[in-house]
C-alpha positions as CSV (number, residue, x, y, z in Angstrom):
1,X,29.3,-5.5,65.5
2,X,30.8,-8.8,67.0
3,X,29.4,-9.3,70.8
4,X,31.1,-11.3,73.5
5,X,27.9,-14.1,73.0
6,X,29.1,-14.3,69.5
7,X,33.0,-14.8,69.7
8,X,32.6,-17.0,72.1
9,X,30.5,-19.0,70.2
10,X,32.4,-18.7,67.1
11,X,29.5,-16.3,65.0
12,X,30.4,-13.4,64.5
13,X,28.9,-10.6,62.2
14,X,31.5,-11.5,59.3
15,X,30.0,-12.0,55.7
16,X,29.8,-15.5,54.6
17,X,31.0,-16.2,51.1
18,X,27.9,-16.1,49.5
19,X,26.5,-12.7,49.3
20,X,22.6,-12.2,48.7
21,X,20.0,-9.2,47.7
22,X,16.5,-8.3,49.1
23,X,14.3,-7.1,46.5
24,X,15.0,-3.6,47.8
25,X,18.7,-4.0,47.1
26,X,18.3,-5.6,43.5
27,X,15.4,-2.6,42.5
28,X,18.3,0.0,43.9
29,X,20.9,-2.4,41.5
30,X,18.7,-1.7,38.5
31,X,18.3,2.6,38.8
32,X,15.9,2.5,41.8
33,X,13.2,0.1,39.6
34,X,10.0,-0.5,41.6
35,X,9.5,-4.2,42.8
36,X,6.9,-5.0,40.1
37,X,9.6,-4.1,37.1
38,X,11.6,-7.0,39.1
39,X,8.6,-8.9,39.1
40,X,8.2,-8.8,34.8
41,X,11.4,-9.8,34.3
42,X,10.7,-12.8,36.2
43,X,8.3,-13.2,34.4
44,X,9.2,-12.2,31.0
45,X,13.0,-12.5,30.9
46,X,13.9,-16.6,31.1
47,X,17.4,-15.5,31.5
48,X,16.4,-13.4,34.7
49,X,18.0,-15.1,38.0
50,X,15.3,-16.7,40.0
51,X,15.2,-16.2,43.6
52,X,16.4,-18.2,46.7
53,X,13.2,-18.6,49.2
54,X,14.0,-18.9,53.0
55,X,10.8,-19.8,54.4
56,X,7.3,-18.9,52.5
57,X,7.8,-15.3,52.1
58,X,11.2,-14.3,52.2
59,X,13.6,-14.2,48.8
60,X,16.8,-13.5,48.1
61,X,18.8,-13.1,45.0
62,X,22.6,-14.2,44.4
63,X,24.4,-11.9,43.7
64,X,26.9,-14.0,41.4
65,X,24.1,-14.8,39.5
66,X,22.8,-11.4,38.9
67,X,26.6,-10.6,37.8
68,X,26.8,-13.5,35.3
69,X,23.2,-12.3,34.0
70,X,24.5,-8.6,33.2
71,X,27.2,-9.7,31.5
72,X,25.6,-12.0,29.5
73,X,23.5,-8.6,28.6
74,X,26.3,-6.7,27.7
75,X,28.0,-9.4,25.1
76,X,24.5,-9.8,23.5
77,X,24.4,-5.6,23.1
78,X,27.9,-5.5,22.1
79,X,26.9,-7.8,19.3
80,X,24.1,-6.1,18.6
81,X,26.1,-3.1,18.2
82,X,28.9,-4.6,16.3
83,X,26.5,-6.1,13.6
């Protein structure tokens, strides 16, 4: 919703280029996966995006990133599949 305050300021509620996820988004991404399932493939997966941190607590995820990661995914199980 774009206020008076924010046109006249020149903000308004438009997405920027960059698009990001909150944990809750990226566990809906990945079949409603609980937070710790996110949190093992931080762990376990080097491959696995790491997250942006805005302040102490609060992460975000690109988004490009997460789509250049599950691709990668599916040409390593279409090899798997051709071989």
């Amino acid at each position: 919703m774009t206020t008076r305050r924010n046109v006249r300021r020149g903000r308004t509620s438009e997405p920027s280029a960059a698009k990001y996820l909150t944990m809750s988004q990226l566990c809906e991404r990945y079949g409603n996966c609980s937070p710790m399932t996110i949190e093992r493939r931080l762990q376990n997966d080097p491959r696995f995006p790491k997250p942006i941190y805005f302040g102490k607590r609060m992460r975000l995820w690109d988004i490009s990133k997460q789509e250049q990661y599950e691709r990668a995914l599916a040409v390593a199980k279409e090899g798997e599949t051709a071989a």
